[in-house]
N, C-alpha and C positions, 0 to 999 in steps of 0.2 A: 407678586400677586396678593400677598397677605394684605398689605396694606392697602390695596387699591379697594379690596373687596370691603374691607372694613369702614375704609371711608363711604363707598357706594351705599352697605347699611345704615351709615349712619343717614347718610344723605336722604336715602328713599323710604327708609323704616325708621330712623331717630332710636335707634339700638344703639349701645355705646359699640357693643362685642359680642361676636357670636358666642351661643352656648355650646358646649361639650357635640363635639359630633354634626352639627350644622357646616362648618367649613369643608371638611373633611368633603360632606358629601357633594355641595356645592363645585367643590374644586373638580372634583369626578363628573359632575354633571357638563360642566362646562369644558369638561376635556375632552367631553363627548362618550363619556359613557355611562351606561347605564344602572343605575344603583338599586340598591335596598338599605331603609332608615328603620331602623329597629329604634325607638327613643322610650323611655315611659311617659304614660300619660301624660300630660301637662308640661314636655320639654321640647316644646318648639318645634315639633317636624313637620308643620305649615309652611314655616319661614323657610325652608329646604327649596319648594318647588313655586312658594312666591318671590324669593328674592332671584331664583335662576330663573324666572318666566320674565323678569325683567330685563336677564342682558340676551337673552334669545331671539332672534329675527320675526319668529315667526307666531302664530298662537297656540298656548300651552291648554293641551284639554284636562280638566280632571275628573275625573271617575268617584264618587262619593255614594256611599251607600245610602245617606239619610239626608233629608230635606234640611232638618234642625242643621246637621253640618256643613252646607251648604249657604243658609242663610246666613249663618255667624261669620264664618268668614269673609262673606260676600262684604258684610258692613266691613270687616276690620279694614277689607284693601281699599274699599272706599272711603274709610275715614282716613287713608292714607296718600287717597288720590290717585291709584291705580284702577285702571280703568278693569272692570270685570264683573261680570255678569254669568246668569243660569239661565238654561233652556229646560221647565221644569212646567208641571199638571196647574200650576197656580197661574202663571201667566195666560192672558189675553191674546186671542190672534194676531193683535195691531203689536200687544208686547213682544211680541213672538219672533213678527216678522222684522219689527227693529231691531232686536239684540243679534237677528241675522243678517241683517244689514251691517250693523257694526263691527260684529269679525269678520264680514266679508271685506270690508273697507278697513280692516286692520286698526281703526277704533277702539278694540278691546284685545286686551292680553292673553285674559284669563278669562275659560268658559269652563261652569261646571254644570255634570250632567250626571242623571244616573247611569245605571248600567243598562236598565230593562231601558233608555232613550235608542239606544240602537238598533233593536227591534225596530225601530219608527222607518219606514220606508226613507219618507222625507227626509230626514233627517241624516239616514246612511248618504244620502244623494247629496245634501249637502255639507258635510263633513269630509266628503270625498274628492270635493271643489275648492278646497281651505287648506291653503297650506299648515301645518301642523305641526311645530319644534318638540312637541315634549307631551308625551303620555303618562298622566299621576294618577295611580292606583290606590286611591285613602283606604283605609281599615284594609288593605288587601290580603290579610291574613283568609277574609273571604274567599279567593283566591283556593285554598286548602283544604280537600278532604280530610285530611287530618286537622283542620282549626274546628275551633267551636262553636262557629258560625259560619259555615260555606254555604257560600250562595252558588247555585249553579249556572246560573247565567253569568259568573265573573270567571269562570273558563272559560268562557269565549275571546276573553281577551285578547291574548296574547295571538289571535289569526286576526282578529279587528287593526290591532299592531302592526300584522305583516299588510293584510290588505289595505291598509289604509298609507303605508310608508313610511312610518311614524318611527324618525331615526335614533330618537330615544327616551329610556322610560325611566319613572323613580316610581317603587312601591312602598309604602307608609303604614306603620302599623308598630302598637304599641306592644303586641299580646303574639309572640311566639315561641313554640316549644325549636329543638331544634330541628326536630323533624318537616315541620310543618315551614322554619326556615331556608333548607333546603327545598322544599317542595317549591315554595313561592321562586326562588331565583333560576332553578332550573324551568320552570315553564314562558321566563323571559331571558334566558341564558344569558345572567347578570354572574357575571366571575366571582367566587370567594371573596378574592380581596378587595370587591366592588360592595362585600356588607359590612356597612357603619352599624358597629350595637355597640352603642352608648354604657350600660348596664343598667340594670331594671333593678338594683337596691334604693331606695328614697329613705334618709336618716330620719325624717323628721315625720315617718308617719307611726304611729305608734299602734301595732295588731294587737289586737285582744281577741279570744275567745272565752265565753263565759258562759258556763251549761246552764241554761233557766230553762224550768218546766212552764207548760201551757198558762198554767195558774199563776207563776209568779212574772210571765212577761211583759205585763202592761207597765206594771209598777216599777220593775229594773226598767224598760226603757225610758218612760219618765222622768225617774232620777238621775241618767244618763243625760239626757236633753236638759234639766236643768241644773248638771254639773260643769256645762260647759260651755263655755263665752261662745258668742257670733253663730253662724247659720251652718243648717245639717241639711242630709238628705238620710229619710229611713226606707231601706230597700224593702219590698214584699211580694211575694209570688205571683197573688190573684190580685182581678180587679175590687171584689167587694173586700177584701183585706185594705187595700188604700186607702178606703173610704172609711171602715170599723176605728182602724187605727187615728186616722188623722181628726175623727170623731173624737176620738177618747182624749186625745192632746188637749182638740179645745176647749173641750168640756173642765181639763185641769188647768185652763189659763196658757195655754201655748198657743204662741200664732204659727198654727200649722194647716197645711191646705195638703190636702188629695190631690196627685195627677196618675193618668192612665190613660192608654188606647182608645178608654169607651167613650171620653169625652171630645165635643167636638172640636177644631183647630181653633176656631177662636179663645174658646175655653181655655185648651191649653196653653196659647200663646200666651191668654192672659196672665194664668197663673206664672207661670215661669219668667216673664215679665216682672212680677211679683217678687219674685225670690231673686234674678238679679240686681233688682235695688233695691234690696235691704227689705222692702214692708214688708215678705212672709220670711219669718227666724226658719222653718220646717218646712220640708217638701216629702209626703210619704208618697212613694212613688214604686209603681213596676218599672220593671227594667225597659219600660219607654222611654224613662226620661235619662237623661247624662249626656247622652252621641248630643257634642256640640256645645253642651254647656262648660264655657269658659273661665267660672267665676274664681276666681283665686282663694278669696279667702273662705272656702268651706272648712270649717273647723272640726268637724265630723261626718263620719258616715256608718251608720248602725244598719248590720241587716240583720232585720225585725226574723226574718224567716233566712235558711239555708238557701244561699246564689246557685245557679246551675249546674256552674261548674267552675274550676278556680281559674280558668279563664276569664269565665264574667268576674269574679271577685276582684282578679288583680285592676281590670277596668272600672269597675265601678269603685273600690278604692282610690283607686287614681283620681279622681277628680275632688278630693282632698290634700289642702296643704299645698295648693300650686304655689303661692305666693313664698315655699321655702320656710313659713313656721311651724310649729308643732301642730298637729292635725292627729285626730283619732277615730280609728276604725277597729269598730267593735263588733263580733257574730253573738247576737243574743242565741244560743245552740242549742237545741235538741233534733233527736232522730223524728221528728212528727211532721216538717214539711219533705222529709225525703220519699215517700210515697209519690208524693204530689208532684214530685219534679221526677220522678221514674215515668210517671202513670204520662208525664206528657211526651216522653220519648217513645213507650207503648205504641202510644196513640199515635204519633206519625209515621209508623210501619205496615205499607199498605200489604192487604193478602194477597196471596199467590192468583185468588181469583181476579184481583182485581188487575194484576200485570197481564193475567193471561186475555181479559178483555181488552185490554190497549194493545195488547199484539194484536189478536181477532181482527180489530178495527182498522189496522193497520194495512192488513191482508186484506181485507174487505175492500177499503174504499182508494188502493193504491191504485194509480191507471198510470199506464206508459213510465213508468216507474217512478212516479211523482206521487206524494199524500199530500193535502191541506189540514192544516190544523186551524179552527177558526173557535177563538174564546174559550170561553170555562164549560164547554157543555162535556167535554171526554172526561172532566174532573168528576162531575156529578154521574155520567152514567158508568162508569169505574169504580165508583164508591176510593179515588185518593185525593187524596188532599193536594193542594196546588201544589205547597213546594215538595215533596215528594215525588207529584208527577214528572215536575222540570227537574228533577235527579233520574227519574227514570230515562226520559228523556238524553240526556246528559251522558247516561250508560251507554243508551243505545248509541248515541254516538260513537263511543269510543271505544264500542263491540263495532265500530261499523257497518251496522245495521242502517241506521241511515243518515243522512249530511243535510245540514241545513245549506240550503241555497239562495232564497232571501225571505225577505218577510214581506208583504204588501197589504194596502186597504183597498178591504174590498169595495167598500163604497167612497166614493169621490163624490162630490157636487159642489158649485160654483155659483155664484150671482153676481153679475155686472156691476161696478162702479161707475162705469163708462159707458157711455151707445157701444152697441154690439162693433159697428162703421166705423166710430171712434179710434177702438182700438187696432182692427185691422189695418185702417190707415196710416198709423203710428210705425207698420212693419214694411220694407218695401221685397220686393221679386214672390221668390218661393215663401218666405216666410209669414207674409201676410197672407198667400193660397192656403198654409199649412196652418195656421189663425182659424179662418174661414170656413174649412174642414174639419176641424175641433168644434167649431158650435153649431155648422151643419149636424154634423151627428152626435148631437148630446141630446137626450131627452130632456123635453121644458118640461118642469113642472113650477106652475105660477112664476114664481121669482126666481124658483132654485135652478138648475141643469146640471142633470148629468152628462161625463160623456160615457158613449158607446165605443168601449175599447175595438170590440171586435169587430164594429163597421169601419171606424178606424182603418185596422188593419185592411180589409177587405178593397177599400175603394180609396185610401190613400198609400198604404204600403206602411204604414208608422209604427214604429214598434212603439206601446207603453209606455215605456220607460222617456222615449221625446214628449209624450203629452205629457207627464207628468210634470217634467222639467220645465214646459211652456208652462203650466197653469202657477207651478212656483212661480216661476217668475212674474205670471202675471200678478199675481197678490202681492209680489214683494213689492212693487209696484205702484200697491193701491190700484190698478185697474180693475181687477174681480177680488172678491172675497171667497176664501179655499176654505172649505171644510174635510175633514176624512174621520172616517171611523170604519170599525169590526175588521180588526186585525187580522191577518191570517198569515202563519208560517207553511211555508216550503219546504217539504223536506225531497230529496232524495231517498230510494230504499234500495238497498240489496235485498234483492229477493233472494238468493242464496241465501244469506245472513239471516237474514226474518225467518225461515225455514228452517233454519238447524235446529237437531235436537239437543235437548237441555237447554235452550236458550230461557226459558222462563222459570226451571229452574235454579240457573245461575244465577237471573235480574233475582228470584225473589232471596236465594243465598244472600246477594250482595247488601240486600236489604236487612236481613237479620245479622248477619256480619255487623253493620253499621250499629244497628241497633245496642248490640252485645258490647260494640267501642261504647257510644256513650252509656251506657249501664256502667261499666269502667271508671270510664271519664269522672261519674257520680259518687265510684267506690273512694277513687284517687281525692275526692274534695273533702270525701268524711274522714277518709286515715292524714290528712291534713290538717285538718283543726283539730285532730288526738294527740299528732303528733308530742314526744319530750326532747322533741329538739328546737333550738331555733325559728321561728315563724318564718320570719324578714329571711334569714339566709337559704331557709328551704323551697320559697316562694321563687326568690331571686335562680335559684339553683334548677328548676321549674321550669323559667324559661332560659337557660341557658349561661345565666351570670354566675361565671366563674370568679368573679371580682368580689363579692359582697364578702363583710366579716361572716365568721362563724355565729358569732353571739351580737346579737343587734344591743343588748341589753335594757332593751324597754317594750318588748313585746311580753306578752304572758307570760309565756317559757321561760324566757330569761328571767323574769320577776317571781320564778319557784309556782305558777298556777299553770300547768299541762290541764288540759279539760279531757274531761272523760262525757262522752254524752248517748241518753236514755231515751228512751220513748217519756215523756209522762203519764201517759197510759195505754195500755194495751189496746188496738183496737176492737172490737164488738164486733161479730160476723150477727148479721140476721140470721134466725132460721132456714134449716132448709128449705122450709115449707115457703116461706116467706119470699127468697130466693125464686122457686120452682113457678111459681104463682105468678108473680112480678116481670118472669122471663115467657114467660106461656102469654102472660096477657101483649107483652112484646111483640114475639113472634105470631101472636091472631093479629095485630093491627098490620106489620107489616102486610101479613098475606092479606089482607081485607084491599091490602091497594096494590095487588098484583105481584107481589114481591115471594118471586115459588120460592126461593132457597135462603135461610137463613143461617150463618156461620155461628161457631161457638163463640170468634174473634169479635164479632159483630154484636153479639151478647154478652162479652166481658167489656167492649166500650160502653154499653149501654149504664149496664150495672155502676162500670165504677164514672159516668159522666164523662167520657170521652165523646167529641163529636168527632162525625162521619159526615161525607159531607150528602150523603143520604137519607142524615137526622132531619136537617132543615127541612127540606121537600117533602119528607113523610109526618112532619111534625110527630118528632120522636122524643122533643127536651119537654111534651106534654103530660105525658104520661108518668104513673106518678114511681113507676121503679126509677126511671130516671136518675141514676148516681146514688141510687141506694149503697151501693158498697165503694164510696169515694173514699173513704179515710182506707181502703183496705189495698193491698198490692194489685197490679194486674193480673202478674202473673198467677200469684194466688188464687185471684176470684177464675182466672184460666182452668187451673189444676183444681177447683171445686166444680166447676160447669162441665168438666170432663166426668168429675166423680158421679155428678147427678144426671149425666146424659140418658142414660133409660127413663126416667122418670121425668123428664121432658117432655111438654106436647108438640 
């Protein structure tokens, strides 16, 4: 087999040899079982599930968290002449309905998609229709309540898996501890000896930590940036930080450009654009940019401010020194962005009131033991935040309380291509009556039609589920054009379950629980760059690499500089007075727009600039307390707002 398969690479990829840990999994994949690829950044665990989607019959779906990762490899396979395509928010109805065309006609290999695509009515309908050799779960350490990224809608996986038939799967991910390793293979009951890890030491990237205070880190980054040949990326927590920073570069002669979330896709594109060929040396960047950036020869990577958590770090290190030369990654360190990265864990912990409203609601608008979930209106009247709430969500689940059953749109409409005659004629017997009866009962309006599910039913017998199917097909077609929109989920409820007591006690535990891990998670990143041992072997040790040397001999440590790191300055609490004032003129705005109960929790985001997603709609980021106590802990301005609760209006 060795040989065959190394020829095939070369053949279809013009690779001489696979790297470390690629065969391995391949050979498993095509034995028919289902794996996990543990690799580090930049070591090829693409080539795992594009080179085994080519000797497979059927088409390989993959699962990818980010559009950016998507894209880039979309171009590699086609600069390689593999046929592959994405079903993604950017394409065209006419694009849409051809790249469905094309894996339906076995045209294309490879389809990627997100996760949140299977929510898509459509789209479960037609995935369902597709034969299917191979499920690839990228970054699926998401996957993991224990990772440092869990998306909750990527537990839905592995029943997407069963119900869809899909006889085997490869999950991919650079960044796991070994907890969060077992978690991921056991929820695909992928065997032990079905995970490839590569090891996660890299000789040639060289860690630094270096304590610099507030005052001195313009100027150490600087110097940093012009001690070192070819192109960087400088990491920073906020958005107006991307932009300060990458100001101050050009101002000293550096071609450096700001990217972040706030700008819009073109912008971005462009800029990143930019940095892959060479004309910008600097990229100051939040942790938007990397997912997908493939450039090899980044020569450094400096964060400006403290990463997340050493999860992010190891990835966003990673994408230095792919090309196998020296590369340096450097933590400019002090204690004065850890506030700021606590205060945003704070902030996604929704209160007790706000779970015990999404049950309320639950109870409220359940019938026949069915609830609809339609948009982001339960986020706003709950006062949580989206992905918070799709955790609550998620919980309830798996308290089975209640069961997703599918999703649908609510609104459908159509407009003709064709004479309405036209196409009816095209169908012969019942199928052109059941045509006929579909535009019989759709409401015109001008050009567009709705249909009427439930005359439908009424005076043809047709469950939904067949219109839907006819009207696909008709746009696949080109004889109508199909629109949908306002989503809506099905759930089932146990009413039992919804009803027990402590249940919103335990949701909101599980939430502080959570919370108290990443607070943790934060401790674990700062007693890491204190460390007087090893960087590279502690790092490696982190996530599970039992392989790495003890002494890398070109990190800090090894080089006799352990970092010890300070606040540069103490932070400054306002006046009480000042405080009391600021939170009074708060709580009169809310109640002025009907808002009777105002929380201590809701007045420690205000303070230290956390939003709610109750700030927007009440125009809350107006007023001028607004983040007055931001450089200060949450908790802290908590355990003040409790001290001064009497003296509250």
């Amino acid at each position: 087999m060795q040989t065959s398969l190394t020829s095939l690479l070369q053949q279809q990829f013009g690779f001489p040899q696979f790297r470390l840990g690629q065969e391995q999994t391949i050979e498993q994949l095509l034995a028919g079982h289902s794996s996990l690829a543990i690799f580090p950044t930049g070591s090829g665990k693409s080539l795992c599930y594009q080179f085994t989607a080519m000797q497979l019959p059927h088409l390989t779906l993959v699962v990818s968290p980010l559009l950016a990762l998507m894209k880039d490899q979309l171009e590699f396979l086609r600069a390689k002449g593999i046929n592959a395509a994405s079903i993604d928010s950017t394409l065209t109805p006419l694009e849409n309905q051809q790249v469905m065309k094309d894996v339906q006609s076995g045209a294309i290999k490879i389809l990627m998609v997100s996760v949140e695509r299977f929510k898509n009515e459509r789209f479960r309908q037609f995935i369902a229709a597709t034969a299917v050799s191979m499920l690839v779960v990228d970054e699926a350490h998401c996957i993991s309540e224990w990772g440092h990224n869990f998306r909750p809608d990527y537990l839905k996986l592995p029943k997407y898996q069963q119900s869809l038939n899909i006889p085997l799967t490869l999950l991919l991910t650079a960044t796991a501890t070994a907890k969060v390793k077992q978690d991921m293979a056991s929820k695909f009951a992928i065997r032990a000896d079905h995970i490839v890890q590569t090891g996660f030491y890299r000789e040639n990237l060289h860690l630094s930590v270096l304590p610099v205070s507030a005052q001195e880190k313009q100027a150490t980054l600087l110097a940093h940036v012009n001690q070192h040949q070819g192109s960087g990326i400088v990491y920073v927590t906020l958005q107006h930080s991307a932009e300060q920073v990458a100001d101050y570069l050009q101002k000293q002669g550096v071609d450096a450009q700001a990217y972040h979330a706030g700008f819009d896709d073109e912008k971005r594109q462009q800029i990143q654009a930019d940095f892959m060929q060479g004309r910008t040396k600097v990229i100051v960047a939040t942790i938007a940019f990397g997912m997908g950036i493939d450039k090899s020869d980044i020569r450094f990577v400096i964060h400006y401010d403290l990463p997340k958590s050493i999860e992010n770090y190891s990835q966003e290190i990673g994408r230095a020194g792919r090309d196998g030369q020296p590369a340096h990654c450097i933590t400019l360190a002090n204690l004065d962005g850890l506030t700021t990265v606590e205060n945003f864990v704070y902030g996604d912990t929704p209160e007790q009131s706000g779970v015990e409203h999404v049950i309320e609601t639950i109870k409220h608008e359940t019938q026949q033991g069915k609830w609809e979930l339609q948009g982001l209106s339960l986020s706003t009247a709950s006062n949580i935040k989206q992905l918070p709430l799709k955790t609550l969500f998620v919980q309830l689940e798996l308290l089975g309380v209640i069961k997703p059953l599918y999703s649908y749109f609510a609104d459908f409409k159509y407009k003709f291509n064709q004479t309405e005659a036209d196409i009816v004629k095209t169908f012969a017997g019942e199928r052109g009556n059941f045509l006929e009866a579909v535009f019989r009962y759709s409401h015109r309006k001008k050009v567009w039609l709705e249909p009427d599910f439930d005359s439908l039913f009424s005076h043809y017998q047709c469950q939904r589920e067949r219109v839907i199917t006819a009207l696909e097909y008709l746009a696949q077609q080109n004889m109508i054009t199909l629109e949908t929109k306002k989503i809506t989920d099905v759930y089932q409820v146990n009413v039992a379950a919804l009803n027990a007591d402590g249940l919103i006690a335990d949701l909101s535990k599980y939430f502080h629980d959570k919370q108290s891990s990443e607070i943790k998670r934060i401790a674990n990143l700062v007693k890491f760059f204190q460390l007087d041992r090893c960087l590279s072997f502690n790092l490696s040790r982190y996530f599970d690499d039992q392989q790495a040397p003890t002494q890398c001999g070109h990190c800090s440590v090894c080089q006799g500089q352990p970092a010890k790191l300070a606040y540069s300055h103490q932070p400054v609490w306002p006046s009480d007075e000042l405080i009391i004032a600021k939170v009074n003129e708060f709580t009169n705005h809310l109640k002025n727009q009907k808002t009777t109960e105002v929380s201590l929790t809701c007045c420690g985001h205000f303070l230290t600039g956390l939003t709610m997603p109750m700030f927007a709609r009440k125009k809350v980021k107006q007023l001028s307390g607004f983040g007055l106590c931001e450089q200060l802990s949450y908790q802290s301005v908590l355990d003040k707002l409790t001290e001064l609760t009497p003296k509250l209006g």
